[in-house]
C-alpha positions as CSV (number, residue, x, y, z in Angstrom):
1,X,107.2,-148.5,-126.5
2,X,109.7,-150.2,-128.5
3,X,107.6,-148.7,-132.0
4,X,108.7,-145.5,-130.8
5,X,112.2,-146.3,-129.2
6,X,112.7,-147.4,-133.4
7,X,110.9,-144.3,-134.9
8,X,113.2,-142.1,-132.4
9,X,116.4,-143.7,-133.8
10,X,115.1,-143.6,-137.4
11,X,113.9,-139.8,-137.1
12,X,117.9,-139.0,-135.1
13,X,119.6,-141.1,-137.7
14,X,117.9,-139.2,-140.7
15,X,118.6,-136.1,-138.8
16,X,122.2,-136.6,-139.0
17,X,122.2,-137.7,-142.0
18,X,120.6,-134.3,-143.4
19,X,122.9,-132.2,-141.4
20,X,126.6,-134.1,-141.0
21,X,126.7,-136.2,-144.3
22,X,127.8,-134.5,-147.0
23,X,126.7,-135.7,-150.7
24,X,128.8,-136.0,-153.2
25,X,127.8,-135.9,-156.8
26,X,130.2,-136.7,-160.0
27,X,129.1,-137.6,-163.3
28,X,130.9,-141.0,-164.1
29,X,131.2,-141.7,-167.8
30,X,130.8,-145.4,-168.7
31,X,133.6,-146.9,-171.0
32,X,130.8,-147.1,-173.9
33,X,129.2,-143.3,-173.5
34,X,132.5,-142.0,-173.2
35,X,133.5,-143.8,-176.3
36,X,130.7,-141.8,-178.2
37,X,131.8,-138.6,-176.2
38,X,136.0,-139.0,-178.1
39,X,134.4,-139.9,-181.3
40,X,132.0,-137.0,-181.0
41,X,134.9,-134.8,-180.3
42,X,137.0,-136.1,-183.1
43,X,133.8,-135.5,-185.4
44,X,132.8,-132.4,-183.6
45,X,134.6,-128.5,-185.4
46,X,135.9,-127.1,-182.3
47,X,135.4,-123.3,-183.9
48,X,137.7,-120.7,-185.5
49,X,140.3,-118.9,-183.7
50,X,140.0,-120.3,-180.5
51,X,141.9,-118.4,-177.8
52,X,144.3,-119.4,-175.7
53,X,143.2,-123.0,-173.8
54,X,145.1,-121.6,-170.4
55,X,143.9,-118.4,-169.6
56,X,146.0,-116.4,-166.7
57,X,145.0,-117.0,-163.3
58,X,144.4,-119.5,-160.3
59,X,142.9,-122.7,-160.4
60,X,142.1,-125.4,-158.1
61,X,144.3,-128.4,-158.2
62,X,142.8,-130.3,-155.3
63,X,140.6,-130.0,-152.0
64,X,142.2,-129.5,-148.3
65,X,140.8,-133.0,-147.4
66,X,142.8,-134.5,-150.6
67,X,145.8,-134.0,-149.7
68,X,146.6,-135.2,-146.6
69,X,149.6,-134.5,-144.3
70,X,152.7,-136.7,-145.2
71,X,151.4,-137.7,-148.5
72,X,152.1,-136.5,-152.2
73,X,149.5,-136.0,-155.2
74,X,150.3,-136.2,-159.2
75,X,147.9,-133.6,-160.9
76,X,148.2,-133.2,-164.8
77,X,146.2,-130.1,-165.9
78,X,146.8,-126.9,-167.7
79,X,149.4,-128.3,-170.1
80,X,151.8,-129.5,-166.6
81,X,152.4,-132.1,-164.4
82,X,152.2,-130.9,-160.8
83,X,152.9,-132.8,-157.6
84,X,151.2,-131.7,-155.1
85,X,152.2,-132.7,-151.0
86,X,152.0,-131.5,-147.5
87,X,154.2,-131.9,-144.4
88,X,153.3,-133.8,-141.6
89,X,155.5,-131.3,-139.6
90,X,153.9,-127.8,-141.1
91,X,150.9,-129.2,-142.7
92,X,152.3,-126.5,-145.1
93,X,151.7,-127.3,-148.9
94,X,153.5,-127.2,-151.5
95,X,153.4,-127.3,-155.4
96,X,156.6,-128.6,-157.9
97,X,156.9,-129.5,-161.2
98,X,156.3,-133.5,-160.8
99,X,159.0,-135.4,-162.8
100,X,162.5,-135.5,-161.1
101,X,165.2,-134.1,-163.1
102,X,167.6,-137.0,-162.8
103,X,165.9,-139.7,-164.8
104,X,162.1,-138.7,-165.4
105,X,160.1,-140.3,-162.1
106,X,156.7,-139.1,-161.7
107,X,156.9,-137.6,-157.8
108,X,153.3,-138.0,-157.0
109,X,153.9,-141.7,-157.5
110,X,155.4,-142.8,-154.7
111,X,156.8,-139.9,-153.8
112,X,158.0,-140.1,-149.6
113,X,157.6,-136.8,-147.9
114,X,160.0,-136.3,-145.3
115,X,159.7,-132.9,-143.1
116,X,159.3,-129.8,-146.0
117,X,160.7,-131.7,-148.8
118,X,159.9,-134.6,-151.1
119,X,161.8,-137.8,-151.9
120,X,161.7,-139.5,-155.5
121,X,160.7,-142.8,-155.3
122,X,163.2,-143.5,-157.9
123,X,166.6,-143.1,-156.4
124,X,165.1,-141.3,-153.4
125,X,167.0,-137.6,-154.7
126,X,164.9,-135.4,-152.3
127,X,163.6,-132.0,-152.9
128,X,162.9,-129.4,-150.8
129,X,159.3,-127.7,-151.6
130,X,160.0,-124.3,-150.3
131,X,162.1,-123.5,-153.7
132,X,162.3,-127.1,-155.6
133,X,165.8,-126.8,-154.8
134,X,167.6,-130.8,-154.6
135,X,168.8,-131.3,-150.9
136,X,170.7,-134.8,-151.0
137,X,171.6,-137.8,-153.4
138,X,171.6,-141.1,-150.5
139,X,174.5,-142.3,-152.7
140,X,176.7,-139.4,-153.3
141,X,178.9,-136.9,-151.2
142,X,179.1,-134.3,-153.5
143,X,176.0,-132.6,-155.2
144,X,177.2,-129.1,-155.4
145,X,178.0,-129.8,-159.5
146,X,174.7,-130.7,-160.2
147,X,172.6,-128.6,-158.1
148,X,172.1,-126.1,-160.5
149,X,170.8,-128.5,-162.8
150,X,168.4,-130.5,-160.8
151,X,166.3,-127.6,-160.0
152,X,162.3,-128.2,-159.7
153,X,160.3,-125.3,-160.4
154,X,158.2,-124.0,-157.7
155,X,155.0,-123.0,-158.1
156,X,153.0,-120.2,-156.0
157,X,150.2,-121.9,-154.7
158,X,147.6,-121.1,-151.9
159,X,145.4,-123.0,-149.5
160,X,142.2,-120.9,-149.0
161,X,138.4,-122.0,-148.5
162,X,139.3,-125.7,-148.7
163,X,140.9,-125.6,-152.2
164,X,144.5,-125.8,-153.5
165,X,144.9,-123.5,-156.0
166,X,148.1,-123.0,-158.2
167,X,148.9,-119.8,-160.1
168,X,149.1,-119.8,-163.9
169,X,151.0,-117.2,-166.2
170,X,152.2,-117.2,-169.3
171,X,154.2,-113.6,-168.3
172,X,155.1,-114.8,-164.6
173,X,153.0,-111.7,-163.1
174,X,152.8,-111.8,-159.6
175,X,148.7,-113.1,-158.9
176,X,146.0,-110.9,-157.3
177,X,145.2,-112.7,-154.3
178,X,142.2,-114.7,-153.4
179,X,140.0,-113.8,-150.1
180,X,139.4,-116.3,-147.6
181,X,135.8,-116.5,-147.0
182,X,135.2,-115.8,-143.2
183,X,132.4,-118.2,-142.8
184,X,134.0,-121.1,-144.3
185,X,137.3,-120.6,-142.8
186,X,135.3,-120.1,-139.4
187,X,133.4,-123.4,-139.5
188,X,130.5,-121.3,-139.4
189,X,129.2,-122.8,-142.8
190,X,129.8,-126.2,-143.7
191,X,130.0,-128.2,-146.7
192,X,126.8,-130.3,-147.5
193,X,128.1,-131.5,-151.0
194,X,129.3,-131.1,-154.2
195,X,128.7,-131.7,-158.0
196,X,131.6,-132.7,-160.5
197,X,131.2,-132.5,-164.1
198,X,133.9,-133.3,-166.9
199,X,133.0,-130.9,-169.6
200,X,134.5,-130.7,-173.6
201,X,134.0,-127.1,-174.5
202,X,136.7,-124.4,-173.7
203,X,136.8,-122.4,-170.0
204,X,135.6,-119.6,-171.6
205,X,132.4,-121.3,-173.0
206,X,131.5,-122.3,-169.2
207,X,132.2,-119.0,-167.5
208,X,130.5,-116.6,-169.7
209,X,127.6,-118.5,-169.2
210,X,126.0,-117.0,-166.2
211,X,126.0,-113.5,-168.4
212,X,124.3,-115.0,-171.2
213,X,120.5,-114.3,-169.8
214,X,119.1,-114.9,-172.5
215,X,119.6,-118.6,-171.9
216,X,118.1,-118.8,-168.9
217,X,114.6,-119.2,-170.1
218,X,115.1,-121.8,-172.5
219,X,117.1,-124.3,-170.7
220,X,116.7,-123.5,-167.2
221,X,112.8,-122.4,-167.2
222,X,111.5,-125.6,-167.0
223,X,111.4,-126.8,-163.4
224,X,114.1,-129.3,-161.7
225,X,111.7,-132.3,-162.1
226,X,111.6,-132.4,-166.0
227,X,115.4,-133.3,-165.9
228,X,118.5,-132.7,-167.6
229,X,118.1,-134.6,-170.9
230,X,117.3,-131.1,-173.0
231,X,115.9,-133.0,-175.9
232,X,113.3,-134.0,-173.8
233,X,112.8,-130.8,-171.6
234,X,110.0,-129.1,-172.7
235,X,108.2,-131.7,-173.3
236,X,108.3,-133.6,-170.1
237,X,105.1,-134.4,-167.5
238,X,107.1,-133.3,-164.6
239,X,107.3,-129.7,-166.2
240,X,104.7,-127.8,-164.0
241,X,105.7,-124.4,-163.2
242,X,108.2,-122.6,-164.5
243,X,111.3,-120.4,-163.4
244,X,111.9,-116.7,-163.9
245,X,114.8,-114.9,-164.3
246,X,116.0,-111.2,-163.7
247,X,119.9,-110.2,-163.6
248,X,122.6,-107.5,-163.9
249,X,126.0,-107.9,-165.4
250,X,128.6,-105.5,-163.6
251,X,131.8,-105.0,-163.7
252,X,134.3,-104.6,-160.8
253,X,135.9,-101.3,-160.3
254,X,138.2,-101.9,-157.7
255,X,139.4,-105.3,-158.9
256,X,139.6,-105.6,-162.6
257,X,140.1,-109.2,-162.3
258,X,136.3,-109.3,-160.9
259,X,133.5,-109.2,-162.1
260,X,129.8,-109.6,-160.2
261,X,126.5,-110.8,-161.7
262,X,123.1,-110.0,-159.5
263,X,120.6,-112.9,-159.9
264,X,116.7,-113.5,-158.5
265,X,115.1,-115.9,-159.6
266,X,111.7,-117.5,-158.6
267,X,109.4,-120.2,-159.3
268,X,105.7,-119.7,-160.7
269,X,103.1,-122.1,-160.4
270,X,99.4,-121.5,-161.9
271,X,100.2,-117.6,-162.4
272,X,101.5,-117.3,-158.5
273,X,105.2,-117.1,-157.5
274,X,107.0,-119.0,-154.9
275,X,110.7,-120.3,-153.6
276,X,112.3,-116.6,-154.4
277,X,116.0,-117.1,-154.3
278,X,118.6,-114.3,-154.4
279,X,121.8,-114.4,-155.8
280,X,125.2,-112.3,-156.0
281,X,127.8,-114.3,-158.3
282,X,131.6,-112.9,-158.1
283,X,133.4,-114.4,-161.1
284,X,137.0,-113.9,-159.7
285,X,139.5,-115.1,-163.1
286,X,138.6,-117.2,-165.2
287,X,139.1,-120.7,-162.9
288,X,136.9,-119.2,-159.7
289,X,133.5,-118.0,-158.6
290,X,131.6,-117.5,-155.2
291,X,127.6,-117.2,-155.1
292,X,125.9,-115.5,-152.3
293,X,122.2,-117.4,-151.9
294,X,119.3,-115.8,-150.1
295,X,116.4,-117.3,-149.8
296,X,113.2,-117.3,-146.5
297,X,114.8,-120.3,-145.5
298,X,118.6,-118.7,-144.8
299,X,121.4,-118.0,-146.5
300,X,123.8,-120.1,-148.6
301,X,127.4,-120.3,-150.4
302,X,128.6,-121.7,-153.3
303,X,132.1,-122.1,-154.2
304,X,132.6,-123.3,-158.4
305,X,136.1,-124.2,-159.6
306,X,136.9,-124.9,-163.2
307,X,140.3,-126.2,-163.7
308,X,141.5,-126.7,-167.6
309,X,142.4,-130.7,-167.9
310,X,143.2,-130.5,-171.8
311,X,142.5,-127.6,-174.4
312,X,138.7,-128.2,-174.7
313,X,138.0,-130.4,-171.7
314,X,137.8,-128.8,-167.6
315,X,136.9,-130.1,-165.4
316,X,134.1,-128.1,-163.3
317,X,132.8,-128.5,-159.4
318,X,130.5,-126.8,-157.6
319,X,130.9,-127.3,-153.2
320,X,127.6,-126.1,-151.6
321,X,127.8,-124.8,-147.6
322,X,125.4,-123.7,-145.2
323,X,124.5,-124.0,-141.2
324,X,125.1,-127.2,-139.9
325,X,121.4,-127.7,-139.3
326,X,120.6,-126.0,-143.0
327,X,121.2,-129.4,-144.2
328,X,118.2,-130.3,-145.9
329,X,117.9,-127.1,-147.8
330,X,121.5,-127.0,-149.1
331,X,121.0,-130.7,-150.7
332,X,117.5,-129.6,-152.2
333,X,119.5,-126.6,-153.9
334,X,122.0,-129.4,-154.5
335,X,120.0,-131.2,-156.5
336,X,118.5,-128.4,-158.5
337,X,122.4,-127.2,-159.4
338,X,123.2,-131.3,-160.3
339,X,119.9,-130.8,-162.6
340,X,120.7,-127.4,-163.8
341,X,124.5,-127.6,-164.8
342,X,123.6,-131.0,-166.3
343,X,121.5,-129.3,-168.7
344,X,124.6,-126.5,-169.6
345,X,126.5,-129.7,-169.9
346,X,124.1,-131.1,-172.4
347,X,124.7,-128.0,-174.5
348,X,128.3,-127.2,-174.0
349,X,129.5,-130.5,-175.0
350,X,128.2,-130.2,-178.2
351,X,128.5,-126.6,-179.6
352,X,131.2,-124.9,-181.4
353,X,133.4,-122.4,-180.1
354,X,132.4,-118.9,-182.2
355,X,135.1,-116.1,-181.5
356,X,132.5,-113.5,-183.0
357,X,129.1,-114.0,-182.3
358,X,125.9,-112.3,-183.4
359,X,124.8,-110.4,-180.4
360,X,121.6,-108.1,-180.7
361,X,121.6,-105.1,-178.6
362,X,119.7,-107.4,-175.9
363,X,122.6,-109.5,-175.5
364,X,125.6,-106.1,-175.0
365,X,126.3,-108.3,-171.7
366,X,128.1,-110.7,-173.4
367,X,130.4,-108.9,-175.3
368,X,130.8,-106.6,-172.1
369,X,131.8,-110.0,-170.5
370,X,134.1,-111.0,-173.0
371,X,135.8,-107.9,-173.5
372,X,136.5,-108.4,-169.4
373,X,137.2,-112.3,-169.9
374,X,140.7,-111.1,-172.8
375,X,142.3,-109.8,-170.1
376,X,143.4,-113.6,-168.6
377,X,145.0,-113.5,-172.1
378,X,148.5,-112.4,-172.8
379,X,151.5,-112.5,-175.4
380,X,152.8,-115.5,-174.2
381,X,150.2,-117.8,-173.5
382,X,150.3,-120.8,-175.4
383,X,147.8,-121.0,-178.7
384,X,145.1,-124.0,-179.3
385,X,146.8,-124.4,-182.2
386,X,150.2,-124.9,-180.5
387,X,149.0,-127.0,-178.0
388,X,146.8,-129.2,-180.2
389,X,149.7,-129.9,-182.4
390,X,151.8,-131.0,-179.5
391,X,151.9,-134.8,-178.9
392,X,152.3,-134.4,-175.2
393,X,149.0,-132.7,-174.6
C-alpha cells in the first residue's frame, strides 16, 4: 500500500513538474571562456562596411515578470541607458532616460517609485514617467527655473505578450504597432521555458538566418543528440537520423515591416520519416519574431527577441508556450531549440560580417531578405564606425 501511496506522489509530483514549472535556459560564460570569447573578438575582423549596429524598431528591454510593481530597472542597450519602472498604483510602465539631470545618478539604482513618477536616489528630485517631466526638489520651493532643463526624455514603450519593448529611431517616426497574441494574453498558452544566448555577431547576422536555407542541412541536419559543438557534429555516435528541410521566403504585403518564412521540417530514420513539424515564422523588425508550430501532438508558439547590448554583441531569447498540460512536448522542442541555436551560435560568434556576399541563384532569398532588412536603416542612425570610436559604447 504505502509502495503505491509513494509512486502516486512521485508520478503527481513529476506531473507538475512537466506542466507548471517552467525551465529556464541561459548560457553562462565562465570568467576564463569568456576571456577567450574578448580576446577572440579583439583578434576577430568584424567585416567591411558594416551597417548601422541599431537598426529602427522595437526591442525587448525586459519581461512582464521583471519588473515588478513599485520597483525600477537600469537597462543599458542600444547605445542608452534606460530605466525602466512600474506603479504600484497603475501597474502602468514606463521608460526614461536613466541618469538624472541634476548630478548624473543612475535611476534604476535605487530609484523609489512613488505613484506614476520616479524618485532619484541621489537627492530624491522625482520625475514623473508619463513625459519625464521633474515634479519636485524635497529641498527647494521654486523649480519653475530649472524645469526646462531637467527634462528626462520619454520613451514610447509597450507592454504586449509578456515583454517590455521600447521603440528605437534614429528619425523619431512614429512605430508600427505590435499585435498582442490572443492566446498568450488569454492564459490560454503558457510559458514552459525559455533559452538565452549572448551572441558577438551583428543583429542582422542572427535574423537573416532563418532565410538562409541553405544552411539548414549542414548544421541543423544532424539530429539533436549529436550536440551543439559543430566541430564535432557530423561526426558524432548519437547522429542517427537526420532532419529535412523545405521552406518559403515571403514577403509581407500589407505590412512592409513583416516578413513570413513557411517551414516543415521532419525527421528520417533508416529511409522512413517521422516527428513532422510545421512552422510559420513572422519576422516583425528587426528585434521580434513569432513562430506558429504544428505538429500530431498540438500546436505551439514561440516568441524570439533580440535586443542589441553593444555594436556586435545582442543578446537573443527564445520563450516557448503551449497548453498547460502540453508540458512535456514544449520542453522536448525546448531542448532541440537550446541544441539548435547553440549550433548558429557556434557559427555566428566567429564569422565575419560580409556586406556583399556571393549568392548563387539558389540562394535569391537572401538578398530578397536583405533588401527587406535596409529598410530598419535610415539617414540618421548612428554608424559602426561612429559608435566603435566612441569611448562610451
Amino acid at each position: 500500500m504505502i509502495f503505491y501511496i509513494v509512486i502516486s506522489v512521485v508520478v503527481a509530483v513529476l506531473i507538475y513538474w512537466i506542466n507548471f514549472v517552467p525551465w529556464y535556459y541561459k548560457k553562462n560564460i565562465s570568467g576564463t571562456k569568456r576571456s577567450a570569447i574578448n580576446q577572440a573578438r579583439r583578434l576577430r575582423k568584424p567585416g567591411t562596411n558594416i551597417p548601422p549596429p541599431y537598426p529602427n524598431g522595437w526591442y525587448a528591454l525586459a519581461t512582464s515578470n521583471e519588473i515588478k510593481p513599485g520597483t525600477a530597472k537600469s537597462i543599458d542597450c542600444l547605445g542608452e541607458n534606460f530605466v525602466v519602472f512600474r506603479s504600484a498604483v497603475t501597474k502602468q510602465v514606463y521608460v526614461l532616460d536613466a541618469y538624472c539631470p541634476h548630478m548624473g545618478a543612475n535611476l534604476g539604482v535605487g530609484g523609489i517609485v512613488n505613484g506614476e513618477c520616479i524618485k532619484c536616489s541621489f537627492h530624491h528630485w522625482n520625475f514623473n514617467g508619463k513625459d519625464g517631466s521633474l515634479v519636485d526638489v524635497p529641498y527647494s520651493d521654486d523649480i519653475e527655473g530649472i524645469k526646462k532643463f531637467a527634462q528626462l526624455k520619454k520613451w514610447t514603450s509597450r507592454e504586449v505578450n509578456e515583454q517590455i519593448f521600447v521603440w528605437y529611431h534614429a528619425e523619431n517616426e512614429d512605430p508600427w504597432e505590435i499585435e498582442a497574441i490572443p492566446s498568450i494574453e488569454s492564459g490560454e498558452m503558457v510559458q514552459h521555458g525559455s533559452l538565452e544566448f549572448e551572441i558577438y555577431a551583428h543583429i542582422q547576422d542572427i535574423v537573416e538566418n532563418g532565410a538562409d536555407f541553405a544552411h539548414f542541412d549542414p548544421i541543423h541536419s544532424p539530429n539533436m543528440f549529436a550536440g551543439s559543438d559543430i566541430t564535432t557534429l557530423h561526426n558524432s555516435k548519437l547522429s542517427i537520423g537526420t532532419h529535412e528541410f523545405e521552406a518559403k521566403f515571403t514577403p509581407s504585403e500589407e505590412k512592409k515591416h513583416s516578413t513570413y518564412i513557411s517551414l516543415s521540417q521532419s525527421m528520417r530514420i533508416f529511409g522512413m520519416s517521422f516527428f513532422h513539424l510545421n512552422a510559420d515564422i513572422y519576422q516583425i523588425g528587426p528585434g521580434y519574431a513569432v513562430v506558429k508550430m504544428k505538429t500530431v501532438f498540438g500546436e505551439s508558439l514561440a516568441v524570439q527577441t533580440g535586443t542589441p547590448l553593444e555594436p556586435l554583441k545582442q543578446k537573443f531569447k527564445i520563450y516557448l508556450y503551449g497548453s498547460r498540460l502540453a508540458g512535456l512536448y514544449v520542453k522536448l522542442i525546448l531542448f532541440a531549440q537550446i541544441v539548435n541555436v547553440g549550433r548558429d551560435v557556434m557559427v555566428w560568434n566567429s564569422k565575419t560580417f560580409v556586406r556583399s556576399p556571393l549568392l548563387p541563384k539558389e540562394e535569391k532569398q537572401i538578398r530578397m531578405y536583405r533588401n527587406w532588412f535596409s529598410q530598419f536603416y535610415s539617414q540618421n542612425s548612428k554608424s559602426y564606425q561612429d559608435i566603435s570610436n566612441n569611448l562610451n559604447w
